[in-house]
Structure formats: structure tokens, C-alpha cells
MOPAC internal coordinates of N, CA, C and O (Angstrom, degrees):
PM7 1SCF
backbone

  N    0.0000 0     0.00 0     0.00 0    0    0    0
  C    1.4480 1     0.00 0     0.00 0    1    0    0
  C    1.5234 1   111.08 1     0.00 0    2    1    0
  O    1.2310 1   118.09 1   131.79 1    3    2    1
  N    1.0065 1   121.25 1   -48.21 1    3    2    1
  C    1.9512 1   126.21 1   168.91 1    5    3    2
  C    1.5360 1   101.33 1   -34.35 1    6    5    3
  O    1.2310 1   123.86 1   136.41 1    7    6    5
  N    1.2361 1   110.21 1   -43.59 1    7    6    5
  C    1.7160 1   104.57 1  -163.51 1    9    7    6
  C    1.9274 1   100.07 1   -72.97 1   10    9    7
  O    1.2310 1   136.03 1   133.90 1   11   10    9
  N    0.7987 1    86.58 1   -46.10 1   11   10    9
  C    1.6311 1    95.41 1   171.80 1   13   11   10
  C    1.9518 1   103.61 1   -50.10 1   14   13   11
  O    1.2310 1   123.54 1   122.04 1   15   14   13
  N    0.9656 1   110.82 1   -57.96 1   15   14   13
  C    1.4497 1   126.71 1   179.87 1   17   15   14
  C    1.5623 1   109.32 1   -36.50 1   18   17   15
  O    1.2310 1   124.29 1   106.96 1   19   18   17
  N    1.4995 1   109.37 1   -73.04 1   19   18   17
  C    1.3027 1   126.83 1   177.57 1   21   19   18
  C    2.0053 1   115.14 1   -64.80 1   22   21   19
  O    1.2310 1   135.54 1   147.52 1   23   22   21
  N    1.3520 1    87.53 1   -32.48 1   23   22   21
  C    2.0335 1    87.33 1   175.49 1   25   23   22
  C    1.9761 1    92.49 1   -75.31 1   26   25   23
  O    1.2310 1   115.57 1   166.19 1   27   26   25
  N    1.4018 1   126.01 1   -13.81 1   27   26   25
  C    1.6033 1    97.33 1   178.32 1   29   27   26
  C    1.2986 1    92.11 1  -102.73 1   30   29   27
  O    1.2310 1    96.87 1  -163.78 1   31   30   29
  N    1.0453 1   158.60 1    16.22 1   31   30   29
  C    1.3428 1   144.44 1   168.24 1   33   31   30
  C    1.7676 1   111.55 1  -100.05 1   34   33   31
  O    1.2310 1   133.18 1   141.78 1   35   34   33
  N    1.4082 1    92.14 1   -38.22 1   35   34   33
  C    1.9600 1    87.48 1   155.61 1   37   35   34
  C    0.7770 1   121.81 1   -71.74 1   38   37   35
  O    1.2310 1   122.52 1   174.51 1   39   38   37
  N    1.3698 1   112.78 1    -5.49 1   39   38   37
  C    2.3414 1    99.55 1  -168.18 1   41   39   38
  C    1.4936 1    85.79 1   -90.56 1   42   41   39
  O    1.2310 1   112.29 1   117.57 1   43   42   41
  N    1.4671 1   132.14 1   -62.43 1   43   42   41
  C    1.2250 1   159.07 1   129.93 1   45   43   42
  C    2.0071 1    99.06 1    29.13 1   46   45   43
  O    1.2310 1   126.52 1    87.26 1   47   46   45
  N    1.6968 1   105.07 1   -92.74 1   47   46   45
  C    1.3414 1   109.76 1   159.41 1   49   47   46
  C    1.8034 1   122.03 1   -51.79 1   50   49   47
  O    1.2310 1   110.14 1   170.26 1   51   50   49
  N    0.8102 1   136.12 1    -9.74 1   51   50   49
  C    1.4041 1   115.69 1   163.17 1   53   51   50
  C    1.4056 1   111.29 1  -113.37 1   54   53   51
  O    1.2310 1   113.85 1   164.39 1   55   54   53
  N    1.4756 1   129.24 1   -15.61 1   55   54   53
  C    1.3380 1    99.21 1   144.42 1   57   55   54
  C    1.2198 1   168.04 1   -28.39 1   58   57   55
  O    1.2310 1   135.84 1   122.48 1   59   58   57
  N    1.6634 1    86.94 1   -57.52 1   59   58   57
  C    1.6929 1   126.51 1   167.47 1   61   59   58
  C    1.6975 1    97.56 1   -67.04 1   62   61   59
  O    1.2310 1   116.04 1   123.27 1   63   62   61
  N    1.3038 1   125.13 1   -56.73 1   63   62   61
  C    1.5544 1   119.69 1   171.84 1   65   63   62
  C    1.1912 1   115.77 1   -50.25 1   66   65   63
  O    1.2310 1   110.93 1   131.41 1   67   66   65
  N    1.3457 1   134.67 1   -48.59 1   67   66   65
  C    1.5680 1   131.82 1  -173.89 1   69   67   66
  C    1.7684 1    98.44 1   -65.90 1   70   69   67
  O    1.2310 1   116.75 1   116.37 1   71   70   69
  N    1.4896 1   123.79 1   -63.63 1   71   70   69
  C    1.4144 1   124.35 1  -146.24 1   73   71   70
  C    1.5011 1    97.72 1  -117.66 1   74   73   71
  O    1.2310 1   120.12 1  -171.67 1   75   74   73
  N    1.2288 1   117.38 1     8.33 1   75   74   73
  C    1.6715 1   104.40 1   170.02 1   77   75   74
  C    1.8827 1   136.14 1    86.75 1   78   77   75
  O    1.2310 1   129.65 1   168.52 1   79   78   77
  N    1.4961 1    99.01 1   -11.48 1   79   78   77
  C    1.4144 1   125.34 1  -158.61 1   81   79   78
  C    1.6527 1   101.12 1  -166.53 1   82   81   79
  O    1.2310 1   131.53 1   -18.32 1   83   82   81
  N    1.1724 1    95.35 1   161.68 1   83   82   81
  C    1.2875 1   120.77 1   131.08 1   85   83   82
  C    1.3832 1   128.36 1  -138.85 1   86   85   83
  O    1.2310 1   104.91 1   -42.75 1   87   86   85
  N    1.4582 1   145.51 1   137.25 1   87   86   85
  C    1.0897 1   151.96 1   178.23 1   89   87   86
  C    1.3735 1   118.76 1   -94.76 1   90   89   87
  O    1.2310 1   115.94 1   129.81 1   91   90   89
  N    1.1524 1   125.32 1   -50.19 1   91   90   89
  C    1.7400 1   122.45 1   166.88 1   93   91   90
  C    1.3434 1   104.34 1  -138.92 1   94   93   91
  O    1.2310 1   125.22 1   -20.42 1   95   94   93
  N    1.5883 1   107.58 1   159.58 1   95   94   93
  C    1.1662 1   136.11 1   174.32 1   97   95   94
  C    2.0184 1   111.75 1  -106.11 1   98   97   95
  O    1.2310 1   115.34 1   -97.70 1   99   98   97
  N    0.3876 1   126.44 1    82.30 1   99   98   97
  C    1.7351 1   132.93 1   146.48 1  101   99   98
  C    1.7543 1   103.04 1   -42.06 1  102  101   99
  O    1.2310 1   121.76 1   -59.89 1  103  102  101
  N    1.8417 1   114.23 1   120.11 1  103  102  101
  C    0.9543 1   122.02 1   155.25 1  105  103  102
  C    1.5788 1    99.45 1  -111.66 1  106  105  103
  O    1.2310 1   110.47 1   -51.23 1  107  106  105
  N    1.8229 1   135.51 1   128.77 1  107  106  105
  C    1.1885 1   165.21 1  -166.68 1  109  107  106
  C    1.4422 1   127.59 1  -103.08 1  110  109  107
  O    1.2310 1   128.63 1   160.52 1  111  110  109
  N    1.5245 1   100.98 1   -19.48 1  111  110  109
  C    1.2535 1   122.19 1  -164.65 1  113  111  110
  C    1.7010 1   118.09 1   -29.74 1  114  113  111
  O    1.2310 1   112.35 1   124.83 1  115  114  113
  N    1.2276 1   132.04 1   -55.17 1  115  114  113
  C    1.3385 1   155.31 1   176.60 1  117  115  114
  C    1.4150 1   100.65 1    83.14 1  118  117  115
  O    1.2310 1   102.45 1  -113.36 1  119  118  117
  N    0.8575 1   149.75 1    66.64 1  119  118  117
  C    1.2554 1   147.67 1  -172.53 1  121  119  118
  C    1.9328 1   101.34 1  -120.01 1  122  121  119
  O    1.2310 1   139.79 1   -61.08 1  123  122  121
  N    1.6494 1    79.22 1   118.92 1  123  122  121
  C    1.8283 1    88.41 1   179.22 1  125  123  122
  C    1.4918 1   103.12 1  -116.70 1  126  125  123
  O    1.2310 1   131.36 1   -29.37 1  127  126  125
  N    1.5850 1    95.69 1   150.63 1  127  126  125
  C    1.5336 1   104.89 1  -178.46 1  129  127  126
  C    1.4953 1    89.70 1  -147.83 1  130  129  127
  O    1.2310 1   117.50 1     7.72 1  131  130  129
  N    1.4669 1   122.37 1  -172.28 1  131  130  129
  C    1.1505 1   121.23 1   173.64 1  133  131  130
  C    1.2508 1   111.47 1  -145.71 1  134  133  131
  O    1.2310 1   124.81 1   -98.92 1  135  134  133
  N    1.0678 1   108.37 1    81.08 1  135  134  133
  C    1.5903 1   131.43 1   177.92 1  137  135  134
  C    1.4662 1   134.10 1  -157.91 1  138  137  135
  O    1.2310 1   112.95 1   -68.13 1  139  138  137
  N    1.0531 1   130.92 1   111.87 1  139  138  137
  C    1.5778 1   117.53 1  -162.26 1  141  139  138
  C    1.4368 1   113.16 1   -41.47 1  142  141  139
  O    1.2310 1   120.73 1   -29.86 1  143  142  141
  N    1.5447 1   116.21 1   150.14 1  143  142  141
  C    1.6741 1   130.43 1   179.94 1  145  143  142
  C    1.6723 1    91.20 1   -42.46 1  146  145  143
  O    1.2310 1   123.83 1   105.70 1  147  146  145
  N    1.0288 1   110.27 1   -74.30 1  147  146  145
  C    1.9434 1   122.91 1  -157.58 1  149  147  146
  C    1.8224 1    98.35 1   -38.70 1  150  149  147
  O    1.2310 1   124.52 1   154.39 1  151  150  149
  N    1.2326 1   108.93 1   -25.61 1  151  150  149
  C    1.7170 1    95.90 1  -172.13 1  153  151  150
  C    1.5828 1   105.07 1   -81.13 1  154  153  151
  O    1.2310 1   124.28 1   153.81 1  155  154  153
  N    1.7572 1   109.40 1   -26.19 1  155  154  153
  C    1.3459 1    89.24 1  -155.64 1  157  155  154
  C    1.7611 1   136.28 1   -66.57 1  158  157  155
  O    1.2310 1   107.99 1   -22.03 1  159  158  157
  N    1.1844 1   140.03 1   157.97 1  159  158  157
  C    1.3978 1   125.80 1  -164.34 1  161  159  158
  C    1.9156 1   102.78 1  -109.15 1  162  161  159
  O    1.2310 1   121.60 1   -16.04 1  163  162  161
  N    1.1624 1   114.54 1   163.96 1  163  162  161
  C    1.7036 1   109.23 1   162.69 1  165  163  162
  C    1.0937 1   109.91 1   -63.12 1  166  165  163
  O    1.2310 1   111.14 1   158.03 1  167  166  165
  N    1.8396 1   134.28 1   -21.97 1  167  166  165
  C    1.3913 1   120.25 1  -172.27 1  169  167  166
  C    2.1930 1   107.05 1   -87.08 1  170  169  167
  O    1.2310 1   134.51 1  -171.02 1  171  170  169
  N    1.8223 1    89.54 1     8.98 1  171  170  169
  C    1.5284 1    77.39 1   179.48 1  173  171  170
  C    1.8483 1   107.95 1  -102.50 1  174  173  171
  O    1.2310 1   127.99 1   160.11 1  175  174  173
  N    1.2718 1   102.23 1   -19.89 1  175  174  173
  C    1.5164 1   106.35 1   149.56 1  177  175  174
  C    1.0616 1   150.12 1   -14.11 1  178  177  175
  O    1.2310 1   125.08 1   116.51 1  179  178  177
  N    1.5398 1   107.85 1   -63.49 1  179  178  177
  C    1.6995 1   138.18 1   161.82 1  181  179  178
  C    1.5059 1   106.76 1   -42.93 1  182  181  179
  O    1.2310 1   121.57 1   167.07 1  183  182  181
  N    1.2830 1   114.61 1   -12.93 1  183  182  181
  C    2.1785 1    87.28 1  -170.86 1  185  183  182
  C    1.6981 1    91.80 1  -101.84 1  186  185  183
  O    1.2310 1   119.63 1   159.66 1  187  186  185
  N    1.6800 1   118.32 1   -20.34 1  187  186  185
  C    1.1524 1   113.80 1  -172.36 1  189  187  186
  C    1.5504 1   121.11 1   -89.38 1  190  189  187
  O    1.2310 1   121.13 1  -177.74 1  191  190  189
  N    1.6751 1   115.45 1     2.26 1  191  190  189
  C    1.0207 1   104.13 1  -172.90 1  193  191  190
  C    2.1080 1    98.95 1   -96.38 1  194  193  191
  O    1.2310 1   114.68 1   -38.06 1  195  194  193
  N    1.3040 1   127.69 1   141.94 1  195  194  193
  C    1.0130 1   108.33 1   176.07 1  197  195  194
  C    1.5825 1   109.90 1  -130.31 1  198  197  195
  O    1.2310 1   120.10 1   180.00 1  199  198  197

């Protein structure tokens, strides 16, 4: 998961280097579960990060 960490903070830093800003972030993830948002916990997190 760190490597993941450090690949969004470079994408992150050369953004801001190429165009100066950033204005929004888009998370894409698609991750389905079936349970309302309000229940979910950080330990339900863990199966989606890969």
C-alpha cells in the first residue's frame, strides 16, 4: 500500500508542476458493497485496497 501512497503523491507533484494547480480531485474507484455509506468502517477498506 506505501507504493500506492508515494505513486499518488507523484502523480499529485507533477501535476501541480506541469499546470500550476490543481482544482479537483475525482476518486473512480468503483468499489461496490452493499451496505449504506453511513455504516461503512476503515476496517472495511482493507479488502479494496490492492
Amino acid at each position: 500500500m506505501e507504493g500506492y501512497r508515494k505513486l499518488g503523491y507523484a502523480v499529485v507533484a507533477t501535476a501541480i508542476e506541469r499546470f500550476g494547480r490543481i482544482d479537483a480531485l475525482i476518486n473512480n474507484a468503483a468499489v461496490f458493497a452493499v451496505k449504506p455509506f453511513t455504516e461503512f468502517t476503515a476496517e472495511d477498506s482493507h479488502g479494496w485496497c490492492r
